[in-house]
N, C-alpha and C positions, 0 to 999 in steps of 0.2 A: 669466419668465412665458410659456405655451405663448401662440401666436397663436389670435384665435378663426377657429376653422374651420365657414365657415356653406355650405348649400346653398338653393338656389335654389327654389320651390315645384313645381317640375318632378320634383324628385329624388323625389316622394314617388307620381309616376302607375304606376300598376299595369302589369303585362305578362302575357302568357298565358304566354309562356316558360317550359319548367320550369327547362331553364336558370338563367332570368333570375330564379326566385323560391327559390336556393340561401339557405341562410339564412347570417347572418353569420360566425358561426365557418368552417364549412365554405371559403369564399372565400377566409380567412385562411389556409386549411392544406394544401387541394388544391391540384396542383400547376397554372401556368398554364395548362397545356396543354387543362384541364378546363375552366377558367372563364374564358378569355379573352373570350368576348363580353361579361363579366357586365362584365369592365374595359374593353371597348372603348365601355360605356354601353348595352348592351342592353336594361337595367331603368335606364336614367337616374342611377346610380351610388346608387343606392336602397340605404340601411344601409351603402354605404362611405366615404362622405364625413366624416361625423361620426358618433364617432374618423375616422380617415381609416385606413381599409387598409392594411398595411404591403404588400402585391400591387400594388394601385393605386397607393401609395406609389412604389415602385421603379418600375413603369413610366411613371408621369411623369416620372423623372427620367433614366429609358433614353433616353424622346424629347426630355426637354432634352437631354442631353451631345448625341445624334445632331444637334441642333436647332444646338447650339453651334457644332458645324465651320463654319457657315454663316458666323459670324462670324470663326472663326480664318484662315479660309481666304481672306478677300476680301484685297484686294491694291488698298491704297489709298495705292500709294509712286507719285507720279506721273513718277519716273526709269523706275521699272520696266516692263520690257515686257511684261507680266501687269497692269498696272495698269489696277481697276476690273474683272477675271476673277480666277478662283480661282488660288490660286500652285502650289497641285500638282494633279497630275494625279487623272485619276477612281479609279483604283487606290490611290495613296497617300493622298488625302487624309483617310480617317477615321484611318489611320493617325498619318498629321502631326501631327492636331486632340488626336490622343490618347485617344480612344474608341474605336480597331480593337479592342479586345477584347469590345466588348459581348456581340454576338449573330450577329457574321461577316456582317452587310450587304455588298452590294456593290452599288457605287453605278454605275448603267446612263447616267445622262444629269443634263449641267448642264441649267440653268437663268437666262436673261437675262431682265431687264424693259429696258423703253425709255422712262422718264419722257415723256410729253410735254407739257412745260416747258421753253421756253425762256426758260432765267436771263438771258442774254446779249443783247439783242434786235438791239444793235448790230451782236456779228458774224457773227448767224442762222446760226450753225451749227447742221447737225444733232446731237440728243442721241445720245449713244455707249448703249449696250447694257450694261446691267451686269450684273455676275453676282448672281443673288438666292437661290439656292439650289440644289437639287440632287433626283433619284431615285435611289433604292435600293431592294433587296428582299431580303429575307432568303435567304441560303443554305442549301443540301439540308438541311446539319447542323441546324440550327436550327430548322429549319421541326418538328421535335417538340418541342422544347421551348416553343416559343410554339403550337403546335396546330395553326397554320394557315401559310400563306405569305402573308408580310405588306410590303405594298408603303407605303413610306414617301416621301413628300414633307415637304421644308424649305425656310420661308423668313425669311430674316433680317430683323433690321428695319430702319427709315429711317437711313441711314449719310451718305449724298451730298446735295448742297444742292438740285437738283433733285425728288430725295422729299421733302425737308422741303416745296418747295411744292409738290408733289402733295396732301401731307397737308392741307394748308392751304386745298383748295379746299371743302371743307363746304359741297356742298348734296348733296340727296336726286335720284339721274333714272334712269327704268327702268331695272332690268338688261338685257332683250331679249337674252338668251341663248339662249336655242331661238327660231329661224325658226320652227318651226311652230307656236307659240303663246306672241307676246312674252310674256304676262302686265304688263301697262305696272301693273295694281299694287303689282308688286314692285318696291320703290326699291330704290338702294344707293348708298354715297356716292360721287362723281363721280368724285373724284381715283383714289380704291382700282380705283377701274372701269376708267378711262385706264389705270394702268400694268399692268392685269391684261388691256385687249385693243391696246394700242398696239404697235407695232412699226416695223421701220425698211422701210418701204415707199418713202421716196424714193431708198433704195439698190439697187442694182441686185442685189448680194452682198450685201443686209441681211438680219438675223434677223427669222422670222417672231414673232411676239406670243406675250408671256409663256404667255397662254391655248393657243395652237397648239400651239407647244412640250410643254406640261406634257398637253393632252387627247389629242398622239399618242402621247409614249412610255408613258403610262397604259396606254391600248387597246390597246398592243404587249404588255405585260406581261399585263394581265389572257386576251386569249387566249393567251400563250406559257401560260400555268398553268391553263387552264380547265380543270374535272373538280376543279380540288384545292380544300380550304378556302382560303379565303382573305380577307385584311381588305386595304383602306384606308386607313393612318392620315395625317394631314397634322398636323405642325406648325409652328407659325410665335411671331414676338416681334413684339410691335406691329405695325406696318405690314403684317410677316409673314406675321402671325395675320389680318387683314384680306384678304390673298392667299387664304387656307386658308378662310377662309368661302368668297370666291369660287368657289375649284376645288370645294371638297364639292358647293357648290349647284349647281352648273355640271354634274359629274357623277351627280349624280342628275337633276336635270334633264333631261337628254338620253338617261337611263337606261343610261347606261356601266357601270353597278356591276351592271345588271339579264342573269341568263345565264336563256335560255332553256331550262325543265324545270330548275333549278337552284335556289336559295336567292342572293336578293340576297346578293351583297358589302358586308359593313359597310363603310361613312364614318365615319367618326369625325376630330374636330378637339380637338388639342390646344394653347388658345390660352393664349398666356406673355404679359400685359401687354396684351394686344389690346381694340380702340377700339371703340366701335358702330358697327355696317358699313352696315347697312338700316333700314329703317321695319320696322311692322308686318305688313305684306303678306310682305317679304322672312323676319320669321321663325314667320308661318305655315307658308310653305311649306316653309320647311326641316323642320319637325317632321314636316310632311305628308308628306314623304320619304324622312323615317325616317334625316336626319342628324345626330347625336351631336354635341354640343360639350360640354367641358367648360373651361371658363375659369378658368384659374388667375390671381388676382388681388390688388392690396394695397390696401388701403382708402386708404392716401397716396399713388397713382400716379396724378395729373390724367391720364395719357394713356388709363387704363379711363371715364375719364369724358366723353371725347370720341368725335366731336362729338355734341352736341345735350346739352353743358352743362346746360343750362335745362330743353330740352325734348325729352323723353324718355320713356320707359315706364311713368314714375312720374305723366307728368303727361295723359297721353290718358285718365283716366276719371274721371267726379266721382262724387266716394265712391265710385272703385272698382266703381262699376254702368254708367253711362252713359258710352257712348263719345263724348269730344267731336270734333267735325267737324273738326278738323286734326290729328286721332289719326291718321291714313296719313301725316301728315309729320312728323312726331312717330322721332324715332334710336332704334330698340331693341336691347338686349341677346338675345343666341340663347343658348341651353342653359343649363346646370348650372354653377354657380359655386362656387370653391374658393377662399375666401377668406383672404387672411397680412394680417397687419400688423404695417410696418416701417416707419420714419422715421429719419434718421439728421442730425440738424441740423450734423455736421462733413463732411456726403459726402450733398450732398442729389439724386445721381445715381443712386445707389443703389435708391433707391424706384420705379424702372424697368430697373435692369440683371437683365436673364436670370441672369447667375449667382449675383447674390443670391437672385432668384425661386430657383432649384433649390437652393441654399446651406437658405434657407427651408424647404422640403417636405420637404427632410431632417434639417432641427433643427426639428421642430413645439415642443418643448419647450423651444428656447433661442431665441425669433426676436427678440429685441430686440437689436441689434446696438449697440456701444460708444455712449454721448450718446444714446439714446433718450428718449425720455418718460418707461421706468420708470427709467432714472439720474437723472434730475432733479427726483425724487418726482413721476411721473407721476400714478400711482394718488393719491396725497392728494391732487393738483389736479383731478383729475375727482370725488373725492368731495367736495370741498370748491364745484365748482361746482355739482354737486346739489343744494347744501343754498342756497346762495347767489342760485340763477338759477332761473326755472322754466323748461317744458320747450320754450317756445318761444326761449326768450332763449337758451338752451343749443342748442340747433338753430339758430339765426343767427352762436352763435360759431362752430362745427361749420362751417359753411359758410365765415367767412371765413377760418378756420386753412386749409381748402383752399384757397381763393381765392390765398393768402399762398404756399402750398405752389406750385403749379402755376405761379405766375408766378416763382418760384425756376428751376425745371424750362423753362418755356418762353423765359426770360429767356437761359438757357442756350444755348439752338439762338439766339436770337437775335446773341446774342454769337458764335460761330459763324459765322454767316452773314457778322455785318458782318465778318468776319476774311479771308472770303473775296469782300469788295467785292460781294455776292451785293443788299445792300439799304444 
């Protein structure tokens, strides 16, 4: 049974672009180099979501494998002298990961975060730097066949017990990213915040902040290439993806993507599994600035549901007209949503692992994996509780089947943690 593939009411807003208003076949047949903005989300991925583009198709799953090295690469052997940094070097490692043949990226600068969380209070150490991802840009070769020269950031998701309680700090507090005008109505969630401006400032030799890092070698790149086309792209997995909001909003924001007498630099965000990051302040302005998400997501993964479980995008308006007065604090979802659905009751990790996610996007027509719902007569039990329950009663089972799910999945990390005397 194909998964249902839904989009977001976003997908359906108009553009002037002529570009952006190619009609459906043509997208499907012209060659990338032509309609690259149309899949970078230039028209909100309007007519390629559902069907889903076999164009768009393939380039989601470019930027997952690219996205994956992030995880093949970390080095979490704590013998190791690479351990908690990438185990090969900036040249080898797409190699390594096994995706050197994509598109000839070549990856210019890692990337550290600096949790700050201290697990340990006892022996107040400071938190070590870890590796979270990496920059690349595509080479001469290739820059025709994707159309444009396209600079790629990845970030992996929550690995170390430190991020798990980053993640776990869930509350909303301005971004204040641009000095010259905080905007204190844009929330974002606190933790995502810390490891995206933390850094190891009590060292003398420490690493500057994830943010430092990632907004100087950007600004190296985009003027080493200015005059050429050029995109933007950021992906991330969880946590990752929560990063990748940050850096898009961060860079338009401060109008890094903006060249004088030029054409903005598309942003665009390709999120795998990723949480709600900000309130509704926070994805005003992103729209307002013209950056692109597309979220790829599974209907069984409690971690697209976080935070703001409860309270959320669904609940700031009564009937949908009237904004209620804790709508600013209220977690919402940003952009275009690509929705899978998969469950796996012998492997319930799965319902958040990236390479099922990309596994998924490329079997749209076989996504129910071994012990699914449809192996255990899924479909008769959903028709049979049609008939049986009406539609609120069926909407509160709905509810605790995730409830059940999530604390599967978070029971998990917890187990985890107590292994590593963490709680």
């Amino acid at each position: 049974m194909s998964p249902p593939i839904t989009s977001s009411p976003l997908a359906s807003s108009p553009s002037s672009s002529p570009e952006a208003r190619l009609p459906r076949a043509p997208a499907a047949t012209l060659p990338l180099s032509r309609v690259w903005r149309e899949i970078q989300g230039s028209n909100n991925w309007e007519n390629l979501i559902d069907p889903l583009s076999p164009m768009l198709q393939q380039e989601i799953t470019r930027y997952g494998n690219l996205l994956s090295a992030s995880y093949k690469g970390f080095d979490l052997n704590p013998n190791s002298k690479r351990f908690l940094n990438c185990k090969y070097s900036k040249k080898s490692l797409l190699k390594e990961s096994g995706v050197h043949d994509l598109d000839g990226y070549q990856v210019t600068k890692y990337i550290y975060a600096t949790p700050d969380v201290n697990i340990n209070p006892i022996q107040k150490e400071p938190n070590r730097a870890r590796w979270i991802g990496y920059i690349a840009v595509s080479s001469d070769d290739s820059v025709k066949r994707l159309g444009r020269r396209d600079i790629v950031v990845t970030f992996r998701g929550t690995v170390t017990n430190p991020e798990w309680l980053a993640n776990l700090m869930s509350s909303l507090t301005p971004a204040r990213l641009d000095p010259h005008n905080p905007r204190p109505d844009v929330k974002v969630e606190s933790g995502f915040l810390s490891l995206y401006t933390s850094g190891e400032s009590g060292s003398k030799f420490g690493l500057e902040s994830c943010r430092e890092q990632l907004l100087s070698e950007i600004s190296r790149l985009v003027n080493k290439h200015k005059g050429e086309e050029m995109s933007i792209t950021l992906a991330g997995h969880s946590m990752g993806s929560s990063l990748a909001h940050l850096l898009a909003y961060d860079i338009a924001e401060l109008g890094m993507n903006k060249r004088r007498g030029e054409q903005s630099v598309p942003l665009t965000v390709f999120s795998f599994a990723g949480p709600r990051v900000g309130n509704l302040g926070f994805k005003k302005r992103c729209e307002e600035l013209g950056v692109k998400v597309l979220r790829i997501t599974n209907v069984n993964d409690p971690i697209t549901k976080l935070p703001g479980f409860l309270f959320n995008e669904n609940f700031r308006a009564l009937g949908g007209v009237y904004e209620l007065p804790w709508s600013c604090s209220c977690y919402t979802h940003v952009g275009v949503e690509l929705t899978l659905d998969f469950f796996d009751v012998q492997n319930i990790h799965c319902v958040h692992d990236l390479d099922t996610y990309i596994n998924l996007v490329n079997r749209p027509r076989c996504s129910k994996s071994a012990g699914t719902e449809d192996n255990f007569g899924g479909k008769f039990l959903n028709r049979t509780s049609e008939i049986m329950f009406g539609k609120g009663q069926r909407r509160a089972l709905r509810l605790k089947n995730a409830a059940i799910r999530a604390a599967y999945l978070l029971g998990s990390v917890s187990n985890h943690m107590l292994y590593y005397n963490i709680i």
